[in-house]
N, C-alpha and C positions, 0 to 999 in steps of 0.2 A: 521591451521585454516584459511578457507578464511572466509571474510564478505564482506557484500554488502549493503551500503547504497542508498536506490535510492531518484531521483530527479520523485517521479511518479506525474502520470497528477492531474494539478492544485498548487502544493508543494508551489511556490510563493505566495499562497494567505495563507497559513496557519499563525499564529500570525499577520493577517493583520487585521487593523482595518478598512483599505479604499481599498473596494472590486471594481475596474475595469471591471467585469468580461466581457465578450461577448461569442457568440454563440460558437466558434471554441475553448475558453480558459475559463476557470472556475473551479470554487470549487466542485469537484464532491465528496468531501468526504463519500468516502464510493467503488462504485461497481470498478471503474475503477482504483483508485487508489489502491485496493486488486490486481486486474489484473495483473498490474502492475507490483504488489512487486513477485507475480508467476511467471511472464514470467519473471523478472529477476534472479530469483532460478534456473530456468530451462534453461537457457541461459548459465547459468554459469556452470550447471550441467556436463550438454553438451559438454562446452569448455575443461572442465578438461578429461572427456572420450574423447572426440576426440582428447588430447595430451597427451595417454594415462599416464596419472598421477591419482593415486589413491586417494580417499577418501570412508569416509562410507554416502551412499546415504539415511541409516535408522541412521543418526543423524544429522539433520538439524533443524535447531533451530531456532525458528521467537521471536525476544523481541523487545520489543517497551514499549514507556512510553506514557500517555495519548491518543492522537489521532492514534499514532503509534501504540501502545498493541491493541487498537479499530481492527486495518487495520488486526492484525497478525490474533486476533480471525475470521475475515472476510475473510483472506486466508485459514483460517482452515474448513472453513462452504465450500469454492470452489474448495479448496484442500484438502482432510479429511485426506489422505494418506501422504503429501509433509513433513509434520513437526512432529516430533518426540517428542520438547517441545515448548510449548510456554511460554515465561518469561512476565508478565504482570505487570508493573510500573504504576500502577492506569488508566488501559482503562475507558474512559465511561461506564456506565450502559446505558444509553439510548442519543446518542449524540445529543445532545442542536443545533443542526440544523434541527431534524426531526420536531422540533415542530415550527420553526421562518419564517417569510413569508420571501422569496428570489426574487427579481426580474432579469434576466438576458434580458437586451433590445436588438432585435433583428436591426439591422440597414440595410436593405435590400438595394444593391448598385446594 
C-alpha cells in the first residue's frame, strides 16, 4: 500500500481563523487544491512504473474527511477515471465559502 498526504496549495490556512492571505498565497479551497491532490497520484504513479515496481493502477483510492472527502469528490469530477473508490468522512454538501464574502488585498510593489 502506498499513501500520499499532500501539503496542496493554500493547506496552511485550512482550520485558521486568521486568514493572511495575499495574491501569490491563499485559500483556494476547492479547483487547485483538487489539482493538486492529481498531480500528486500521478507523480507517484509514474515513480513506481519508472522503478519498475508493480501496483494495481485500477485501485486507487481518494478518502478524505470533511474538506478533504469535498477535494476527493472534486478530483473525481477532473479525474473521472483516476479513482476506483472514494471513502467520504462527512464532505460538505455545499462548502460554506461559496456563499461568504472574501477579500484578498492586492499590494502592488
Amino acid at each position: 500500500m502506498v499513501t500520499i498526504q499532500c501539503d496542496f496549495f493554500g493547506w496552511e490556512f485550512m482550520q485558521s481563523v486568521s486568514l493572511n492571505e495575499t495574491v501569490s498565497n491563499f485559500n483556494d479551497m476547492g479547483i487547485m487544491q483538487a489539482l493538486d491532490n492529481i498531480t500528486a497520484v500521478i507523480i507517484v504513479s509514474e515513480f513506481i512504473k519508472d522503478n519498475n515496481l508493480k501496483f494495481n493502477a485500477k485501485k486507487i483510492i481518494a478518502d478524505g474527511q470533511s474538506h478533504g472527502a469535498y477535494l476527493a469528490f472534486l478530483c473525481n469530477r477532473f479525474a473521472p477515471n483516476l479513482f476506483s473508490l472514494i471513502i467520504d468522512n462527512s464532505a460538505w454538501i455545499v462548502p460554506a465559502y461559496l456563499t461568504l464574502n472574501r477579500r484578498i488585498i492586492y499590494k502592488h510593489q
